[in-house]
C-alpha positions in Angstrom: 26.8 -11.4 -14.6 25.7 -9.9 -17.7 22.2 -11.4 -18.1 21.3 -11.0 -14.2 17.9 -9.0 -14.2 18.5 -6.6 -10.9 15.4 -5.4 -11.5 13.3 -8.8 -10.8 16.3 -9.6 -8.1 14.8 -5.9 -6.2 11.0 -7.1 -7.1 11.3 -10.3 -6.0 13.1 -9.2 -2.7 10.4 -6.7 -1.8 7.6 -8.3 -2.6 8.3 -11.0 -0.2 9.7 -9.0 2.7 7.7 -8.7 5.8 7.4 -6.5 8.8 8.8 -9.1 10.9 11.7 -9.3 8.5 12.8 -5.7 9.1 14.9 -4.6 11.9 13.8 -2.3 14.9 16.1 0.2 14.1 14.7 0.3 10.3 10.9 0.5 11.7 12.1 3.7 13.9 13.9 5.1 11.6 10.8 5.0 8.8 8.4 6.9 12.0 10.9 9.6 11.6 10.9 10.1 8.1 7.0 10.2 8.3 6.9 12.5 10.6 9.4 15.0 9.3 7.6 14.4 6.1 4.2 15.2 7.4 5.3 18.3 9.5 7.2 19.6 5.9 3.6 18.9 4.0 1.1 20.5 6.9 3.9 23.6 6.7 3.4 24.2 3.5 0.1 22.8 2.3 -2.1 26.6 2.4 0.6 28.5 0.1 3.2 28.8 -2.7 2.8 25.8 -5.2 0.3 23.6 -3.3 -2.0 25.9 -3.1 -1.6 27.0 -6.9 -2.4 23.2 -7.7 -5.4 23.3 -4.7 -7.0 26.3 -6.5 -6.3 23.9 -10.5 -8.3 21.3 -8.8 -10.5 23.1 -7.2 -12.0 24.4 -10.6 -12.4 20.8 -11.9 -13.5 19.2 -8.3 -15.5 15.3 -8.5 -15.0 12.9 -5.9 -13.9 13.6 -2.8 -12.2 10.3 -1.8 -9.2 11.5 0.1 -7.4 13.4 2.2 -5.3 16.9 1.4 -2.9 17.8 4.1 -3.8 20.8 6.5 -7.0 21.6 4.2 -10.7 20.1 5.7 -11.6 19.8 1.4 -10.7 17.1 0.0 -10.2 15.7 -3.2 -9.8 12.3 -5.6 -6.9 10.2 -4.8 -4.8 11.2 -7.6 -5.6 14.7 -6.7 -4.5 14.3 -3.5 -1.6 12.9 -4.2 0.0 15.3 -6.3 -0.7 18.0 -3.6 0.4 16.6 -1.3 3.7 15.8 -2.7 4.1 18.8 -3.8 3.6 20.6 -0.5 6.0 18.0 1.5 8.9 19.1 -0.8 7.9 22.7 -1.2 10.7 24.2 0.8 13.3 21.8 -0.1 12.8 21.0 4.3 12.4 17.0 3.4 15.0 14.4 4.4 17.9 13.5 2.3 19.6 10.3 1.5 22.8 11.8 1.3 24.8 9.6 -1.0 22.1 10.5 -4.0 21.1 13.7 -2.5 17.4 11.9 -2.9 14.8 13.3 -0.6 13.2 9.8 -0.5 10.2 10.2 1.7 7.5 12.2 0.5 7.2 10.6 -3.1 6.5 7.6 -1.4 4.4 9.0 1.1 2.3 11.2 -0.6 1.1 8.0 -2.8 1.2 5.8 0.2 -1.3 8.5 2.4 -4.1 8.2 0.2 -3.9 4.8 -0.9 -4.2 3.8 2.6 -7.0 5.8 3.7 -9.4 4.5 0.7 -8.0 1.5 1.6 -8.4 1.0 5.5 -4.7 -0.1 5.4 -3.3 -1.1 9.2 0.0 0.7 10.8 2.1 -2.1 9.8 1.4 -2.6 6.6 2.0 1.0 5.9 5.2 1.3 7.2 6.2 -1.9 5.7 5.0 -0.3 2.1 6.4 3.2 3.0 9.9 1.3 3.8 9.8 -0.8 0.3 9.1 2.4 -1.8 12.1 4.3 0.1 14.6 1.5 -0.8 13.2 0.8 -4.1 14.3 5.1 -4.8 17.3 4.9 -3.0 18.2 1.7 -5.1 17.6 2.8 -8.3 19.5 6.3 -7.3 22.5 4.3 -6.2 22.9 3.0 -9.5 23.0 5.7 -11.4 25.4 8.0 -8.8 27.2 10.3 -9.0 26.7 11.3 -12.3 22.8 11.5 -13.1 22.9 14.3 -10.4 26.0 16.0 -11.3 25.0 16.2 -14.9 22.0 17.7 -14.8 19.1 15.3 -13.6 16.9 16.0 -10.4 17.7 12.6 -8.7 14.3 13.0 -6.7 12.5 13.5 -9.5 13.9 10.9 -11.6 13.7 8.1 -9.0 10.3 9.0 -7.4 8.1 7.3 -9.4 9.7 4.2 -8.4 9.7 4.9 -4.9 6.0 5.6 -5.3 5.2 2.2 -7.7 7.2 -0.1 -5.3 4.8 1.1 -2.0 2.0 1.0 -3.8 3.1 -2.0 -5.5 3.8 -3.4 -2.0 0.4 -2.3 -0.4 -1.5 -4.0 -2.9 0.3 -7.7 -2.6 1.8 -7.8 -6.1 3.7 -10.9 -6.5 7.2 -10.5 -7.5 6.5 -10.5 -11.8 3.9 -7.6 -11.3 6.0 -6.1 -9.3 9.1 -5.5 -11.8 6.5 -4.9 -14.0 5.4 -2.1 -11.7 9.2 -0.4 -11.6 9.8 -1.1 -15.6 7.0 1.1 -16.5 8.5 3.5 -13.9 11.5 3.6 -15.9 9.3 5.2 -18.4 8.3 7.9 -16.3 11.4 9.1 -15.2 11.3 12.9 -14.8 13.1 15.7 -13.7 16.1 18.2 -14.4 17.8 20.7 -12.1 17.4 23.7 -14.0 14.0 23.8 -12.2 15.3 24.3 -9.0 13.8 27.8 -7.6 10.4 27.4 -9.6 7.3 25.7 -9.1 8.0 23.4 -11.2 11.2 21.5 -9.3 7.7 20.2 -6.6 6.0 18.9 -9.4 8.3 16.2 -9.9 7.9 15.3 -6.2 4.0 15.2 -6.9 3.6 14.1 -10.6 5.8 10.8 -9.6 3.6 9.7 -6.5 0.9 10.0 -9.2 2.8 8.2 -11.4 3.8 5.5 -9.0 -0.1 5.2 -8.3 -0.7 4.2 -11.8 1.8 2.2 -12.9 1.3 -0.4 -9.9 -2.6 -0.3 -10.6 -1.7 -1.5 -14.3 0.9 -4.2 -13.3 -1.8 -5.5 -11.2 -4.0 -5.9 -14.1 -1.5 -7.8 -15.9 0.2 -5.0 -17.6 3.5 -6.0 -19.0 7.2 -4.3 -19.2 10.4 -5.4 -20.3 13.0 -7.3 -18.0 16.0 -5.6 -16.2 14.0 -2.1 -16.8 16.2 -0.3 -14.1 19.6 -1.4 -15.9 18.3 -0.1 -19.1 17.1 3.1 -17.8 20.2 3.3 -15.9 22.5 3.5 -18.9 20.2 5.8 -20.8 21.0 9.1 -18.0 24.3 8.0 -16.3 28.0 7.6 -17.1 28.6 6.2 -13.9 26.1 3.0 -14.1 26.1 0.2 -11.1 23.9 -1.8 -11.8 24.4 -4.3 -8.9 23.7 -1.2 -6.4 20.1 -1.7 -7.6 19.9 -5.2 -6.1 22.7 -4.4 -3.2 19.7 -4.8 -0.5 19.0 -8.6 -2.0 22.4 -9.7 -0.9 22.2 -8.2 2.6 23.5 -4.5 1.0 22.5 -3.1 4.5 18.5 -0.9 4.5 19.4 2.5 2.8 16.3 4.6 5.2 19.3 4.2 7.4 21.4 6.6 5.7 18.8 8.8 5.7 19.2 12.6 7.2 17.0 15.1 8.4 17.2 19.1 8.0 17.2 21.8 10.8 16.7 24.6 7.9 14.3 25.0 5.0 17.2 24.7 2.2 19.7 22.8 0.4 21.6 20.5 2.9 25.1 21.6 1.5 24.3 25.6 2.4 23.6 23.5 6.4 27.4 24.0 7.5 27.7 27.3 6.0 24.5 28.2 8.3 25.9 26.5 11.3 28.9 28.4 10.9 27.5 31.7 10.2 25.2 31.3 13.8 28.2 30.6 15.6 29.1 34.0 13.8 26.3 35.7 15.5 26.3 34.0 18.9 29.9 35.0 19.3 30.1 38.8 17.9 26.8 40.4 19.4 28.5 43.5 18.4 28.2 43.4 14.9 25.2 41.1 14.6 21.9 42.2 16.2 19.3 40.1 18.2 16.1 38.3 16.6 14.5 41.0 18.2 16.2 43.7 17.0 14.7 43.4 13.3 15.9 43.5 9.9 17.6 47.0 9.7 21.2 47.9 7.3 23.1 48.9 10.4 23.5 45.3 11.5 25.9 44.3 8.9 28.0 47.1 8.9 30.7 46.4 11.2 31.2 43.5 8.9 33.7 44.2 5.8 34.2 41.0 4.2 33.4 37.3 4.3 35.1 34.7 2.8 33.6 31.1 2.1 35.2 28.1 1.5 32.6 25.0 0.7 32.3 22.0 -1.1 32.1 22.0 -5.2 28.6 20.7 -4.5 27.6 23.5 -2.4 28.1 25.9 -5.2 27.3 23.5 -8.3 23.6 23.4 -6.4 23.1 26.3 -4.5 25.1 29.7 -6.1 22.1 32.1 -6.6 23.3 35.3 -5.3 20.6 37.8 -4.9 17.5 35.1 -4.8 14.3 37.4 -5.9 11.6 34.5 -4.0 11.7 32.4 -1.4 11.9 29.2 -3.5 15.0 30.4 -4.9 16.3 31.5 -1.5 16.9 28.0 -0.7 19.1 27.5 -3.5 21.5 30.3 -2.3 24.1 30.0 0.1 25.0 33.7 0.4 21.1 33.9 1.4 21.9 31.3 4.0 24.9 33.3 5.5 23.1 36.3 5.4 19.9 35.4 7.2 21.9 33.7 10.0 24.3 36.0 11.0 21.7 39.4 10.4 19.1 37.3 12.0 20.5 34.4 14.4 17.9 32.2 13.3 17.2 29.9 9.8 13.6 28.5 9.8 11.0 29.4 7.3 10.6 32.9 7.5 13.7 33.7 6.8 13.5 31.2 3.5 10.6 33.3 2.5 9.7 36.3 0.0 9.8 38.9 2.3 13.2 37.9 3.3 14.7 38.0 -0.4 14.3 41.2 -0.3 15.3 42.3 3.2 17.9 45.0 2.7 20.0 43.5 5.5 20.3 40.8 4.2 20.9 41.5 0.6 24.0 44.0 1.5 25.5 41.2 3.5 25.3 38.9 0.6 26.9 41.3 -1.5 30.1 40.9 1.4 30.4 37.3 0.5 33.3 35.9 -1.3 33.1 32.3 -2.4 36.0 29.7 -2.4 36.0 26.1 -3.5 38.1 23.2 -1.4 38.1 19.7 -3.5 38.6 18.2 -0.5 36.0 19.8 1.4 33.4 17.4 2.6 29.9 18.2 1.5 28.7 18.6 5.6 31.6 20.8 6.5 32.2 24.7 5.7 33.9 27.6 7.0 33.5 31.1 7.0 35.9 34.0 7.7 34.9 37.1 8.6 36.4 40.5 8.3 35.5 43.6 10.5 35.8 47.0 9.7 38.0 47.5 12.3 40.8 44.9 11.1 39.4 41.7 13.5 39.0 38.5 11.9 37.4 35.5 13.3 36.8 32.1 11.8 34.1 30.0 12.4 34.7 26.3 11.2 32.3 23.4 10.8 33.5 19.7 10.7 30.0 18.0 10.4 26.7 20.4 10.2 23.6 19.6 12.3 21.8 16.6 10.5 24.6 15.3 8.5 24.8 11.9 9.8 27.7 12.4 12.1 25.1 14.9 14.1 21.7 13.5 13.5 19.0 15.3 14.3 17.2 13.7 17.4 13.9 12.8 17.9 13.4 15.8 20.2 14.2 17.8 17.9 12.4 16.6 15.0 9.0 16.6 17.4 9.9 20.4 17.8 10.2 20.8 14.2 7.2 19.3 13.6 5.3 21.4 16.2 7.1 24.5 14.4 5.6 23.8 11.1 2.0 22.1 12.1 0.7 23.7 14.8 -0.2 26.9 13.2 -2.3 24.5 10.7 -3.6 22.4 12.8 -3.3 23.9 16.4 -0.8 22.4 19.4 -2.7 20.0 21.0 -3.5 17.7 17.7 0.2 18.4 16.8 1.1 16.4 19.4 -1.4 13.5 18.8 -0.3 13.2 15.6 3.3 13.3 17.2 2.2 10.6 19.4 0.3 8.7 17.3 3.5 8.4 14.7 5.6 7.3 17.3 2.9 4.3 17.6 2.3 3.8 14.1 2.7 0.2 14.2 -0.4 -0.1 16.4 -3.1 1.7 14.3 -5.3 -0.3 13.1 -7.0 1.2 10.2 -4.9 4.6 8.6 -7.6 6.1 7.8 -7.7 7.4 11.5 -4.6 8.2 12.0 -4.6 10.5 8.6 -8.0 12.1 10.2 -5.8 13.9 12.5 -3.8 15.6 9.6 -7.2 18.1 8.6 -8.0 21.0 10.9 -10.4 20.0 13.1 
């Protein structure tokens, strides 16, 4: 099987799937991810790192072909693309495709978005794209799991661009050659390490490969040539643990990968979820020692509580072990922050993933009360937490499966309120929930163009 070229095998299947091809439950399942997608991108579209890159392109402004999310300036299509990715990934709040740890929709999307509204591209066509660029990612991040993560790479980053160049690629009707074509010079643009995580720079890769994706299908459509099997290649180049037929898995009936797709309740990394769920069950159940939302951030909160020991997954301290995070983009890559803010607050949304919150003196003297204890055999959606009171109690609060993992999905009620949460202040409750509405019916729009209309202020 040596000389089988997995890359054309995933080309050729793509290019000539249809919309009729794909199940329902695949169809619903890509609505979700758009919307979750959309609500993380109008969340945080006016600040941190998207609006550093608005303000870059502001200063060098031209055409003004497409849309930004949550702004009513717009920008070129490649301009609007990068912002756009970078705001849906911003708070590390995007879906994950937990056997990569990919967040595989808003590289994809982000390209996708403008492409279609230059375009006048109907509802089915996008989601049919949106769906190919999402399995093309997940593909090429199966093959080179678990060991391109673990060592270092940013899966998301790495994979994106051919996420991005296979809906593109798809939405412009490349036949199966321009197509590969399209993901070999993807494999060329490959980009991304985890030592970024906390900075600005961990969103660029998000944006920077929808860009990329963008390009490299315009030049396979104009006859711009790669090598064969470009995936494979690629794949041996950044991984020890190489599978090459997982790139091609969905060719042989592998099963769609959007279904393994998850969606987060809180504004961090997914492994610090089950530490969170345990530490509100924490705060629901000993009112004594943990004060109400309303009660505010003061020290005398946390002082009934003497100790707290942790016991995660290795993953949830390989990727998220930041003690004392000093912004809010690092805050999501702490899990003591995570504890913290849950039991002093009773609540994990956005503002307590934020800058003022880093340095909330409640919560940065409870993190100083957590101790930290790796289980091998832990799974990466289950934690527990054991808590020690000043006055000898102990309680423990353990968690099998966290909210989202895909034993507890998140369901579509809930992602409509998390989508209200983090769009309505940008574009007001009412057209929240026509672009809620409209999602849902994506299939039926006829032009994208007005749909994406609905994501500006009005």
């Amino acid at each position: 099987m040596a000389d089988v070229d997995h890359t054309f095998l995933l080309a050729e299947f793509l290019s000539g799937l249809t919309y009729e091809d794909l199940p329902s439950e695949v169809i619903q399942q890509a609505k979700k991810s758009i919307l979750n997608a959309l609500g993380c991108g109008l969340g945080y579209a006016q600040h941190g790192p998207a609006e550093k890159a608005f303000l870059l392109i502001q200063n060098g402004r031209s055409c003004e072909d497409a849309t930004i999310l949550g702004r009513r300036q717009r920008a070129s299509v490649e301009n609007a693309i990068l912002i756009n990715g970078i705001a849906m990934t911003t708070a590390d709040y995007d879906d994950t495709h937990l056997k990569t740890v990919i967040h595989p929709s808003g590289t994809s999307l982000a390209a996708l978005l403008s492409w279609a509204e230059v375009n006048h591209m109907a509802g089915k066509d996008f989601l049919l794209a949106f769906i190919c660029g999402v399995e093309a990612q997940c593909a090429v991040g199966n093959a080179v799991s678990p060991a391109h993560y673990r060592d270092g790479w940013h899966i998301t980053g790495t994979t994106g661009t051919f996420g991005a160049a296979a809906c593109i690629a798809k939405a412009m009707k490349l036949d199966a050659n321009q197509f590969a074509a399209a993901l070999g010079h993807s494999a060329s643009m490959a980009a991304g390490i985890r030592a970024m995580f906390g900075t600005d720079t961990k969103t660029l890769h998000m944006g920077r490969g929808a860009q990329n994706g963008l390009l490299v299908a315009e030049l396979a459509s104009h006859g711009f040539a790669s090598c064969s099997r470009a995936i494979e290649s690629w794949a041996r180049l950044v991984s020890t643990t190489v599978n090459e037929d997982a790139s091609s898995a969905l060719t042989r009936g592998g099963g769609y990968q959007i279904l393994e797709n998850t969606f987060k309740p809180y504004p961090c990394g997914i492994v610090i979820h089950p530490l969170i769920d345990a530490a509100l069950e924490a705060h629901r159940a000993a009112g004594e020692y943990s004060a109400s939302t309303s009660a505010g951030g003061s020290a005398e909160k946390v002082t009934g509580i003497e100790k707290i020991n942790a016991t995660v997954s290795p993953q949830c301290v390989r990727l998220c072990s930041v003690r004392h995070p000093t912004t809010g983009l690092e805050t999501i890559f702490s899990l003591y922050h995570g504890i913290a803010v849950a039991l002093v607050h009773g609540q994990a949304g956005p503002a307590q993933f934020s800058d003022p919150a880093c340095k909330d003196q409640a919560n940065k003297q409870l993190r100083d009360k957590i101790e930290v204890q790796i289980d091998e055999n832990l799974a990466e959606d289950s934690a527990s937490l054991e808590i020690l009171f000043a006055d000898g109690q102990e309680r423990t609060f353990h968690v099998e499966h966290a909210i989202g993992s895909l034993a507890r999905p998140m369901t579509s009620e809930q992602l409509e309120d998390k989508f209200v949460d983090l769009a309505s202040g940008v574009l007001g409750r009412r057209q929240a929930d026509q672009v809620i509405e409209r999602c849902w019916s994506l299939n039926r729009v006829p032009d994208m163009q007005d749909f994406i209309a609905l994501l500006v202020p009005s």
